[in-house]
N, CA, C and O atoms as a Tinker XYZ file with bonds, in Angstrom:
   300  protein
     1  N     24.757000   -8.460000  -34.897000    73     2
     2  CA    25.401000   -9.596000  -34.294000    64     1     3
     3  C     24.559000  -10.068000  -33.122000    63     2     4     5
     4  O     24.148000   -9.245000  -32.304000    81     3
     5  N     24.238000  -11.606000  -32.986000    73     3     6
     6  CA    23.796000  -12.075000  -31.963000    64     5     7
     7  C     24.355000  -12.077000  -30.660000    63     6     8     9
     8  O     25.461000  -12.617000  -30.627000    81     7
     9  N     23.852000  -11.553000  -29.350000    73     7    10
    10  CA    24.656000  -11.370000  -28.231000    64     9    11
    11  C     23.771000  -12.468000  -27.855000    63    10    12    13
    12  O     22.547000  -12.595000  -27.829000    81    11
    13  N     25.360000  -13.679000  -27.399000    73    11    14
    14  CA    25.019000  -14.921000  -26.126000    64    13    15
    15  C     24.900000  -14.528000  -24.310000    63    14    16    17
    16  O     25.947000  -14.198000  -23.753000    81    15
    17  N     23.796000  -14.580000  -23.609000    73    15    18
    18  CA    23.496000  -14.627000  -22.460000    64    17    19
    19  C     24.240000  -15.567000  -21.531000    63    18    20    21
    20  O     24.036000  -16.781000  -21.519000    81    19
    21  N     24.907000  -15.090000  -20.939000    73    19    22
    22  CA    25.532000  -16.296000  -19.913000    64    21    23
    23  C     24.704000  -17.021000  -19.227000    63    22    24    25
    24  O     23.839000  -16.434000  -18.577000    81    23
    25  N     24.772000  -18.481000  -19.207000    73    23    26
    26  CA    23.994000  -19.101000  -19.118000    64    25    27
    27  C     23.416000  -19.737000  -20.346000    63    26    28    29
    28  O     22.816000  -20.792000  -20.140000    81    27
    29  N     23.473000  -19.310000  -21.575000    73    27    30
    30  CA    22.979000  -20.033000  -22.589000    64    29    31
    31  C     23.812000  -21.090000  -22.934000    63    30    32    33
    32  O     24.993000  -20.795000  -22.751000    81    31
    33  N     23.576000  -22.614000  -23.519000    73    31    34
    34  CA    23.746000  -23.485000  -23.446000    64    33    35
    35  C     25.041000  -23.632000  -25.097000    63    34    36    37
    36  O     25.920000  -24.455000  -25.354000    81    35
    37  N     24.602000  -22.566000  -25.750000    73    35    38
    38  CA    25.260000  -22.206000  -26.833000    64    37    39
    39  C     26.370000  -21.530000  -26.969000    63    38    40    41
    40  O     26.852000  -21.133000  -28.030000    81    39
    41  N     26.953000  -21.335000  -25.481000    73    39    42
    42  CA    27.737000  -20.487000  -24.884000    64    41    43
    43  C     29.342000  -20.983000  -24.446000    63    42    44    45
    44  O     30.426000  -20.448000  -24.212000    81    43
    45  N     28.736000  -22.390000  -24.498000    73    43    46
    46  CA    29.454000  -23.269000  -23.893000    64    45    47
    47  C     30.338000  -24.121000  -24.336000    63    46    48    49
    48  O     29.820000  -25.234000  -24.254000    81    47
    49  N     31.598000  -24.211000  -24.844000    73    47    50
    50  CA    32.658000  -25.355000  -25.371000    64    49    51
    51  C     32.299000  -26.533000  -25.300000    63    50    52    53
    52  O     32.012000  -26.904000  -24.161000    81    51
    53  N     32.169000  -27.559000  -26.419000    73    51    54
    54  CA    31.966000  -28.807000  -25.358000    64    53    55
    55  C     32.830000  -29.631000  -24.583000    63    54    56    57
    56  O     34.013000  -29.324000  -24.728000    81    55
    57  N     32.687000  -30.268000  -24.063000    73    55    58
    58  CA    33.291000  -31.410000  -22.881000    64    57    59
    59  C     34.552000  -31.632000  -23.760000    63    58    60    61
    60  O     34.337000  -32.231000  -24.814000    81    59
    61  N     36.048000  -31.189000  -23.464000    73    59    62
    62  CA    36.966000  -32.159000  -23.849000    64    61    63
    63  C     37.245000  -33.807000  -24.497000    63    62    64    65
    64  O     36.529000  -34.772000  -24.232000    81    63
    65  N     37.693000  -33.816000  -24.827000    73    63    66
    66  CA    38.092000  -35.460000  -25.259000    64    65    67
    67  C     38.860000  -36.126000  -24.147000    63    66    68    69
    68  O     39.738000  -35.625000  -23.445000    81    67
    69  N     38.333000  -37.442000  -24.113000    73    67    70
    70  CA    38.894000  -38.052000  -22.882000    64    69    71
    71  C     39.605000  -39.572000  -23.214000    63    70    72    73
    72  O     40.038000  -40.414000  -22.428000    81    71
    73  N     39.543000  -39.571000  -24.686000    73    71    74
    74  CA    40.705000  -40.520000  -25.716000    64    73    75
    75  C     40.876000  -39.746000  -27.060000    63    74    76    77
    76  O     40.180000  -38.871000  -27.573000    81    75
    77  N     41.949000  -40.311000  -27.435000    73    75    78
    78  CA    42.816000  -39.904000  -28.837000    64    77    79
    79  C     41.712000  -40.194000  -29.717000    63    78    80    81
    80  O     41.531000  -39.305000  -30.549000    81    79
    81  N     40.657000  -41.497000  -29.806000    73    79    82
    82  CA    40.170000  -42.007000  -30.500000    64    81    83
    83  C     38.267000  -40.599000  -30.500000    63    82    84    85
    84  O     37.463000  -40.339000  -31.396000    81    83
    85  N     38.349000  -40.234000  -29.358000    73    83    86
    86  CA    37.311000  -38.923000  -29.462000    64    85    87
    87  C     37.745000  -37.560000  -29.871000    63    86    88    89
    88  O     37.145000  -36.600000  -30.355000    81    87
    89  N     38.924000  -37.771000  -29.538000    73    87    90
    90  CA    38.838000  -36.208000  -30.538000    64    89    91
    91  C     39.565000  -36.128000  -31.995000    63    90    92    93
    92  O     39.634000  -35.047000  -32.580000    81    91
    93  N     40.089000  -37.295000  -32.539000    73    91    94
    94  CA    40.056000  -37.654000  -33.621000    64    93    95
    95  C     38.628000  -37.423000  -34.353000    63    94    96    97
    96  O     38.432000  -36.666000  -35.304000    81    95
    97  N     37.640000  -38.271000  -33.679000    73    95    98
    98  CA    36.376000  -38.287000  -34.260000    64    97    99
    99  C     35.662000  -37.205000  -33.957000    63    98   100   101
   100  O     34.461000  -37.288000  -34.213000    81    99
   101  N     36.115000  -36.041000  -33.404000    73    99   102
   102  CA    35.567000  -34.511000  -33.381000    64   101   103
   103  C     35.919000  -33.492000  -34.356000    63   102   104   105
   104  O     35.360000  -32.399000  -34.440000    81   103
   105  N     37.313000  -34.090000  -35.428000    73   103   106
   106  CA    37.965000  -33.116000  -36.174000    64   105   107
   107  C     37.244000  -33.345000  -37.840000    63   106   108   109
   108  O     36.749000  -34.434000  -38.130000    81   107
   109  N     37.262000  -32.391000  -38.662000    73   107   110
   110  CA    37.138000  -32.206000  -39.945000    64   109   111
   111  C     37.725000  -33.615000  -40.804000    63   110   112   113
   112  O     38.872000  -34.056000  -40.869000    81   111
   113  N     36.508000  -34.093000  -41.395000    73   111   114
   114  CA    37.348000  -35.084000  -42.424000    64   113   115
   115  C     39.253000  -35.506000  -42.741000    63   114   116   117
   116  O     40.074000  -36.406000  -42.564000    81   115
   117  N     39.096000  -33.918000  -43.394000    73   115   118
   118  CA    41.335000  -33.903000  -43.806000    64   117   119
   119  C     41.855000  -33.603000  -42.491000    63   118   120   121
   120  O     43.004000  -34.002000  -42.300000    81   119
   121  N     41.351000  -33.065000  -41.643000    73   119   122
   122  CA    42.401000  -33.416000  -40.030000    64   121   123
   123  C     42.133000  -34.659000  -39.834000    63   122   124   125
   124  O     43.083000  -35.414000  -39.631000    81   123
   125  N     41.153000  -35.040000  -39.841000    73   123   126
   126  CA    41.576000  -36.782000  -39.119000    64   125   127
   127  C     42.289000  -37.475000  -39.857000    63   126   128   129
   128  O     43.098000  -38.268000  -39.375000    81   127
   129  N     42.123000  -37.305000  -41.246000    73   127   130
   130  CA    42.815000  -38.559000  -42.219000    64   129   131
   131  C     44.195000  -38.106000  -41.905000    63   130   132   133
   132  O     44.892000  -39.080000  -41.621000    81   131
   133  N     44.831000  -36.998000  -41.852000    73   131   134
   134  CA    45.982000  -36.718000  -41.834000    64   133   135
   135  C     46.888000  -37.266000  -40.306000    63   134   136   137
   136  O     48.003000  -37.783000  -40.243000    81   135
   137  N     46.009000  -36.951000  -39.285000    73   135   138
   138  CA    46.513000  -37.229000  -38.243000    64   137   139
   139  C     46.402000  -39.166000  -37.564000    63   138   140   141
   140  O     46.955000  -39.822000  -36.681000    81   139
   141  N     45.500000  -39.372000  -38.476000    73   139   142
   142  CA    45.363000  -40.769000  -38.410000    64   141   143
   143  C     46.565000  -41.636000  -38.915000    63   142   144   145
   144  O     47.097000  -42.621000  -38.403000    81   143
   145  N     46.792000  -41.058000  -39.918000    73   143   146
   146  CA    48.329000  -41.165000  -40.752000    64   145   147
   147  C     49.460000  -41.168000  -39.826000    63   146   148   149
   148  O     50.128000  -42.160000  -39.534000    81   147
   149  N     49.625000  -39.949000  -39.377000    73   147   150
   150  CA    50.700000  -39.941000  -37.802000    64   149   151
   151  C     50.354000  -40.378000  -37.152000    63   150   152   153
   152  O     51.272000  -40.687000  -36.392000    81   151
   153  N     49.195000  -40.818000  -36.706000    73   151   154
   154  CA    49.245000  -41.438000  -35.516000    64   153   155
   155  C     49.771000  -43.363000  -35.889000    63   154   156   157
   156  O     50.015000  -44.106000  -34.939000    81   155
   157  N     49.816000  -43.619000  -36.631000    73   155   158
   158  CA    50.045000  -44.880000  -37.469000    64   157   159
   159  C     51.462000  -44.836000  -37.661000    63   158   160   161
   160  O     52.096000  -45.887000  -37.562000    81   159
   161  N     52.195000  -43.479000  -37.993000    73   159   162
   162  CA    53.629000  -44.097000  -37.740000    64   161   163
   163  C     54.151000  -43.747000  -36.445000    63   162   164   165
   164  O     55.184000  -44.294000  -36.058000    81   163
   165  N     53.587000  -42.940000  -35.766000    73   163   166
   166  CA    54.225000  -43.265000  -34.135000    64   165   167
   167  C     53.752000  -44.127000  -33.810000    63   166   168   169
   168  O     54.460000  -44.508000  -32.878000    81   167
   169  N     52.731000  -44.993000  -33.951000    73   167   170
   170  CA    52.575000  -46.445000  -33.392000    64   169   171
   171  C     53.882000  -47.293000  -33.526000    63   170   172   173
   172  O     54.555000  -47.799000  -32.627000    81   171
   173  N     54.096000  -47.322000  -35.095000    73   171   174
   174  CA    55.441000  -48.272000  -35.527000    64   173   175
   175  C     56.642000  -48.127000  -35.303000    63   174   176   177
   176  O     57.474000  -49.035000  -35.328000    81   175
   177  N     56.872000  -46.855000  -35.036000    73   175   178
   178  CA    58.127000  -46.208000  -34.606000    64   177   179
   179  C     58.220000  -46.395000  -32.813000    63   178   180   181
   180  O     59.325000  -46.738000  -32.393000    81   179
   181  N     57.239000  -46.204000  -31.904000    73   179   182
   182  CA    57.431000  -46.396000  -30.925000    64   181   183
   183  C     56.233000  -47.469000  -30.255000    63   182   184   185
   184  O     55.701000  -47.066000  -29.221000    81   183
   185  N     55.988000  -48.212000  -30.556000    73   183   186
   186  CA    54.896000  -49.352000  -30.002000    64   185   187
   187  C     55.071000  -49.705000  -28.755000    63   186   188   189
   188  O     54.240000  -50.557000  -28.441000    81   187
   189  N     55.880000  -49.393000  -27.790000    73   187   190
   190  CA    54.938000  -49.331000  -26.466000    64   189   191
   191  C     55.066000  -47.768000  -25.530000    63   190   192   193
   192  O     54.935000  -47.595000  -24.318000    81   191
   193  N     55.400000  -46.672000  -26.729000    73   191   194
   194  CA    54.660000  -45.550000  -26.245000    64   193   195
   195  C     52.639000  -45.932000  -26.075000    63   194   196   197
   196  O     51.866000  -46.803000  -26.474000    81   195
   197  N     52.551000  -44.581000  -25.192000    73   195   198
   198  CA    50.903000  -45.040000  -24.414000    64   197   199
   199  C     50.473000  -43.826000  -25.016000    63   198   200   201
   200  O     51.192000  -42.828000  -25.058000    81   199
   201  N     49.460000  -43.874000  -25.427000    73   199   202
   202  CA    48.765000  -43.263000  -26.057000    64   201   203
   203  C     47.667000  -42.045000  -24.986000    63   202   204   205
   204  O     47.270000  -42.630000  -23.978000    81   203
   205  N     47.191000  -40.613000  -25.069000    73   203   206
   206  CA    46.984000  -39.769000  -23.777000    64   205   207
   207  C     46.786000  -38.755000  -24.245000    63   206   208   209
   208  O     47.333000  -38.312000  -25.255000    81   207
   209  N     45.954000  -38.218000  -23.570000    73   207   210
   210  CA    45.173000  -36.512000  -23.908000    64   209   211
   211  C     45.843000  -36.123000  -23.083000    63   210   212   213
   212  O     45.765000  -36.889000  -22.122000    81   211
   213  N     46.634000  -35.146000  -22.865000    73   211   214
   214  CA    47.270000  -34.261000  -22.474000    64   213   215
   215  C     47.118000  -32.423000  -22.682000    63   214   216   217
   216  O     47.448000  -31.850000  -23.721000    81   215
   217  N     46.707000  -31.913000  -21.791000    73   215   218
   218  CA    46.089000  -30.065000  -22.117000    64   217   219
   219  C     45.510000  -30.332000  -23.257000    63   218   220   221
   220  O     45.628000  -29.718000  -24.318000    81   219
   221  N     44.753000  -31.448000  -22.974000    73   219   222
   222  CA    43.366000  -31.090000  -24.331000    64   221   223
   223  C     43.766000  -31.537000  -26.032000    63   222   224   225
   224  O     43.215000  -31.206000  -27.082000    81   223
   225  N     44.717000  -32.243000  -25.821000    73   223   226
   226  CA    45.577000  -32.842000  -27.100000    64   225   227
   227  C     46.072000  -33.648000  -27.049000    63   226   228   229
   228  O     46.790000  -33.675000  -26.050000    81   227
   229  N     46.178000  -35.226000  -28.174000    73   227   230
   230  CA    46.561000  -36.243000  -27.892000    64   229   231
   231  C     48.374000  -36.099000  -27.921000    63   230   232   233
   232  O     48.961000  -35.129000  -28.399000    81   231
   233  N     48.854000  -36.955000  -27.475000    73   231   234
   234  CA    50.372000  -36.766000  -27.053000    64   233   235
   235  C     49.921000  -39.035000  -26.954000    63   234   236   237
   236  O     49.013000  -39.862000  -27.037000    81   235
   237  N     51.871000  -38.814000  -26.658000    73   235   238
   238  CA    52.077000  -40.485000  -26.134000    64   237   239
   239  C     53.120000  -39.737000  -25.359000    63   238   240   241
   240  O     53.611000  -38.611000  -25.280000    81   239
   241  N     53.236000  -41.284000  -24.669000    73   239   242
   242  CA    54.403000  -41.202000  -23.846000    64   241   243
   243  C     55.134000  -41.937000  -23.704000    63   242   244   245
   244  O     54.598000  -43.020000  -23.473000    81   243
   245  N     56.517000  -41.996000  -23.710000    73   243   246
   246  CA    57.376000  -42.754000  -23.791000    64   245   247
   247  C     58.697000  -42.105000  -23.896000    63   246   248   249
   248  O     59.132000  -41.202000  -24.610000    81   247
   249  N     59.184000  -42.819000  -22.996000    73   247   250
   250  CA    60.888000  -41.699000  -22.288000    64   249   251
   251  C     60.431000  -40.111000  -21.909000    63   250   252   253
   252  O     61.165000  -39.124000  -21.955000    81   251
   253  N     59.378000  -40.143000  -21.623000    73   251   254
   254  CA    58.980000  -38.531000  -21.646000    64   253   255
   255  C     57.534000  -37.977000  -22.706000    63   254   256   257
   256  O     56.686000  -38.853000  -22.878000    81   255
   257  N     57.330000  -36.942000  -23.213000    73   255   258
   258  CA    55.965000  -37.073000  -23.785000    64   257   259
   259  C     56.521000  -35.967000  -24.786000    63   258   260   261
   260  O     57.307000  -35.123000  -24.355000    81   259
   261  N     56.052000  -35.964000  -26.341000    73   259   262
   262  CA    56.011000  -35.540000  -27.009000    64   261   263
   263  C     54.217000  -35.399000  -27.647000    63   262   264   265
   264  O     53.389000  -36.302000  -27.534000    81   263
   265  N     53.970000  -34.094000  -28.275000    73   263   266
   266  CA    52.756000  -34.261000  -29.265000    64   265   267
   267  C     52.729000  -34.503000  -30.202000    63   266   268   269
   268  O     53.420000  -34.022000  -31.100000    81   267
   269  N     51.765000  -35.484000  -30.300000    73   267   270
   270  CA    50.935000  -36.103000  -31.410000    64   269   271
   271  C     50.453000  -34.981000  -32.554000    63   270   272   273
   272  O     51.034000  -35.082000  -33.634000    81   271
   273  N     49.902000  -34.397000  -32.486000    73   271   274
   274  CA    48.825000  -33.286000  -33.435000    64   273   275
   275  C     48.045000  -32.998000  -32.297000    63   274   276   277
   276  O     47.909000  -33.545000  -31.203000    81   275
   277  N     47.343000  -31.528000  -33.091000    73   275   278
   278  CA    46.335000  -30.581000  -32.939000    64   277   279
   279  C     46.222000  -29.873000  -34.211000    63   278   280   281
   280  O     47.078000  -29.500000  -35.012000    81   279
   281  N     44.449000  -29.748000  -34.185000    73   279   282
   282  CA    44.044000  -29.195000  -35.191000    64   281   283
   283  C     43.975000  -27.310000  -35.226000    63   282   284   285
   284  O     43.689000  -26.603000  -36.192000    81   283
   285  N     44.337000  -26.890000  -33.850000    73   283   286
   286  CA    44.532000  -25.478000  -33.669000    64   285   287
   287  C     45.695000  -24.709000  -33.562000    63   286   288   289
   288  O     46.694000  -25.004000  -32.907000    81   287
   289  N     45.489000  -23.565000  -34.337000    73   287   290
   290  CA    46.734000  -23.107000  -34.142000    64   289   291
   291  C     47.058000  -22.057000  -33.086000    63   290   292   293
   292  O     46.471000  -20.978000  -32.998000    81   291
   293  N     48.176000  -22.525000  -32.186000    73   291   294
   294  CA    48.379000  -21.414000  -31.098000    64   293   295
   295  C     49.413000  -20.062000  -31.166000    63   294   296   297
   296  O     50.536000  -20.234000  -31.640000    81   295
   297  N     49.164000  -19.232000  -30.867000    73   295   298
   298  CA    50.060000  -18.299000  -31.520000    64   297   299
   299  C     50.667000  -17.519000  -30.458000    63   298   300
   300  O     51.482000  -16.638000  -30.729000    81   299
């Protein structure tokens, strides 16, 4: 097994998403299509919820904040 050096650049997570629309475009083909899908009927269902990365995951908001999707599972 390869041991990473702290400090190596390979070491490192990248930079968060800082719109719905970037970390959409960071996920696997069938996560995006799927979540693109939801994200299309919470548009219609709530259209002037605001759209927001929230702990690293898109969410809206409106009367309060619910999530959108994530492609990880927390356990």
């Amino acid at each position: 097994m390869k041991k990473i050096k702290p400090g190596n650049t390979s070491a490192k997570k990248s930079a968060p998403a800082q719109t719905v629309d970037n970390y959409l475009a960071a996920l696997p083909e069938e996560a995006r299509a799927t979540l693109e899908k939801l994200r299309k009927v919470v548009k219609a269902a709530a259209p002037k919820a605001t759209e927001v990365i929230s702990y690293q995951i898109p969410m809206y908001k409106h009367h309060g904040m619910f999530i959108l999707a994530t492609n990880e599972v927390h356990t």
